[in-house]
C-alpha positions as CSV (number, residue, x, y, z in Angstrom):
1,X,-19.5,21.2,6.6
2,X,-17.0,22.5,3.7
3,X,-15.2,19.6,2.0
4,X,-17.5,17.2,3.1
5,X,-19.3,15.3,0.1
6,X,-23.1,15.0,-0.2
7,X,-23.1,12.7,-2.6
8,X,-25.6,9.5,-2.1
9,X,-24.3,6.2,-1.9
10,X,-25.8,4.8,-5.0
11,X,-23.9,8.4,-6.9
12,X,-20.9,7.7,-5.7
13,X,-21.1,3.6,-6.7
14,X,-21.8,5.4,-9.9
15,X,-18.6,7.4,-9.9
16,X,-16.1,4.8,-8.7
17,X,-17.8,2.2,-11.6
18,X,-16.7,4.5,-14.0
19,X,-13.5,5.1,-12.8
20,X,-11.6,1.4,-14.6
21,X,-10.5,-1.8,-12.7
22,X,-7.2,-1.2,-14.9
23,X,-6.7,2.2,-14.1
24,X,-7.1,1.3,-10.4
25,X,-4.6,-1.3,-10.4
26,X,-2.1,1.5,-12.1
27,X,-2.3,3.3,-8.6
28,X,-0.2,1.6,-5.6
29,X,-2.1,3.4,-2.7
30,X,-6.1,4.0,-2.3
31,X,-6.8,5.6,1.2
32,X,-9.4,7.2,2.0
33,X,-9.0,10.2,4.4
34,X,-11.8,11.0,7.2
35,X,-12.5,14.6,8.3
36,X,-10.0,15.2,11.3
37,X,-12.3,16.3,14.3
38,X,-11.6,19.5,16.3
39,X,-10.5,17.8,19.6
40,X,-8.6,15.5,17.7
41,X,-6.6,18.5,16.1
42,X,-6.3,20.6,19.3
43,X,-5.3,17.6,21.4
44,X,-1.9,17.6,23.5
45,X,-1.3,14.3,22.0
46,X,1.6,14.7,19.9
47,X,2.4,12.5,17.4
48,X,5.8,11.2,15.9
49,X,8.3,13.7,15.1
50,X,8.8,14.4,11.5
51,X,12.6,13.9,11.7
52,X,12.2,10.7,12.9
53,X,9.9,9.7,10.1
54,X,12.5,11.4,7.4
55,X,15.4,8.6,8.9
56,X,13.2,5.9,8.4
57,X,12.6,6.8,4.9
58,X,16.3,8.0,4.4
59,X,17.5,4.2,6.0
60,X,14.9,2.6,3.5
61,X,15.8,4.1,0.2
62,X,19.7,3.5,1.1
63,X,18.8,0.0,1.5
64,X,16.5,-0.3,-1.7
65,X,19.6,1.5,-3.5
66,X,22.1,-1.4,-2.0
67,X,19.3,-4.4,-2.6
68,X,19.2,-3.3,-6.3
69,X,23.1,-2.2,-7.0
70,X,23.9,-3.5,-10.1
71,X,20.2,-3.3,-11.7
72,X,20.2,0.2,-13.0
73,X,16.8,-0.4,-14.1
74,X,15.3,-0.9,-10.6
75,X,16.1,2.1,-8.3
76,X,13.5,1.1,-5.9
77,X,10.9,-0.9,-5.0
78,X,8.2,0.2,-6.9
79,X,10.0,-0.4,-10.1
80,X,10.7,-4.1,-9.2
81,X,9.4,-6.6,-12.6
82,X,7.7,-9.5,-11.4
83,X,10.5,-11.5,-11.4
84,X,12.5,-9.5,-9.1
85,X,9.2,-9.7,-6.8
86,X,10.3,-13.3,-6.5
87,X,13.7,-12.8,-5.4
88,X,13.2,-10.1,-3.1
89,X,10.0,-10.8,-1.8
90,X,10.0,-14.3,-0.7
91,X,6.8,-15.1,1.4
92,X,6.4,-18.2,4.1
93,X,3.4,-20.2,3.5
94,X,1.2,-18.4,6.1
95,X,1.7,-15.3,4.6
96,X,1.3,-16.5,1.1
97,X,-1.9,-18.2,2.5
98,X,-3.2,-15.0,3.6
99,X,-2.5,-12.8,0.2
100,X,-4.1,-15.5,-1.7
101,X,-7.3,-15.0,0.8
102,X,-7.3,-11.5,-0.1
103,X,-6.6,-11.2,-3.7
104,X,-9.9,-14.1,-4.0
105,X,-11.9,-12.4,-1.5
106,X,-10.9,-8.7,-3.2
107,X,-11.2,-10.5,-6.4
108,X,-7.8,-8.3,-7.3
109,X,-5.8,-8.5,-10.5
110,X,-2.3,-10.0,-11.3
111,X,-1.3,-6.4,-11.1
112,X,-2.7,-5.6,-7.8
113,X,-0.9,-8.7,-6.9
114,X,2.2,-7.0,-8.0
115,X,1.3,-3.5,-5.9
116,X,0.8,-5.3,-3.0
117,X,4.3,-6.9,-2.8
118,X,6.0,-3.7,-3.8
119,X,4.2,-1.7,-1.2
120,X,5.0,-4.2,1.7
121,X,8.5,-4.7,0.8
122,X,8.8,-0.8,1.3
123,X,6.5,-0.9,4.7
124,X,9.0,-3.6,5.4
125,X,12.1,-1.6,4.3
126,X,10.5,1.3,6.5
127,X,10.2,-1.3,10.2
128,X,13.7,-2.2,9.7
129,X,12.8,-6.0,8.6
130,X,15.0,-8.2,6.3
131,X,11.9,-10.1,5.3
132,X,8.3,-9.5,3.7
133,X,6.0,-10.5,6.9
134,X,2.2,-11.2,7.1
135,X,1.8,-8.0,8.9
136,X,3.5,-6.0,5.9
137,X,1.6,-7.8,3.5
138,X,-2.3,-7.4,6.0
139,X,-1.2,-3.3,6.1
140,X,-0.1,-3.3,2.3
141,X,-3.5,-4.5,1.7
142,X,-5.4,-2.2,3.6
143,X,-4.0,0.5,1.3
144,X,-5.9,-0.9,-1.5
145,X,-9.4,0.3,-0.4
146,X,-11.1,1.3,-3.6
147,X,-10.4,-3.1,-4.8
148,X,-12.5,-4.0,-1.7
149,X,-16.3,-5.2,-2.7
150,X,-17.9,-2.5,-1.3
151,X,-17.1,0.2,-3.7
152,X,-17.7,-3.1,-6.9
């Protein structure tokens, strides 16, 4: 099948080892993508309308720009410092519970740390909430595939 890798486990451990936990931890979103399968594709399902999707984003960035008024060095969310993580991402105990469990079980860096927060203050931004939840943190964390242990 065109596009689909024949690589061996073992060569592709190989690969990602090369590629550096620092580098990694530069890169907000890891996802990998599966082939799409035919009946999949040619189903009558259909899925949300791109419009819709553009006023979420639209409604998101206009709130980012209003949260960060007056910092002209933050436009958005993914330039927050780590100090404005603090202020604008506020967790409840559960949830900070449940990053800690993943950033020991992922064994992931301050900077991943960082990502994580930035990322599910926007998947936040994007559902409309005024607060970080565990459920924005669990999805910001599924985005960081490549950190998980079995691609170490």
């Amino acid at each position: 099948m065109p596009g689909e890798s024949h690589c061996s486990p073992r060569e592709i451990q190989h690969y990602l080892g090369r590629v550096s936990g620092p580098l990694l931890d530069r890169i907000d979103l890891h996802v990998e993508v599966p082939t799409v399968k035919f009946q999949e594709i040619s189903s009558d399902r259909a899925g949300e309308p791109s419009a819709r999707i553009r006023d979420r984003v639209v409604r998101a960035r206009r709130w980012q720009q209003q949260r960060f008024a007056g910092r002209p060095r933050t436009t958005c969310n993914a330039r927050m410092s780590s100090r404005e993580l603090k202020v604008f991402c506020p967790l409840d105990d559960a949830t900070k519970e449940l990053l800690q469990a993943a950033m020991a079980e992922l064994n992931l860096s301050a900077r991943a740390y960082d990502r994580i927060l930035k990322v599910a203050r926007t998947i936040a931004d994007l559902a409309g909430a005024e607060r970080v939840l565990s459920e924005h943190i669990s999805e910001a964390i599924q985005y960081r595939s490549l950190d998980r242990q079995i691609w170490v």
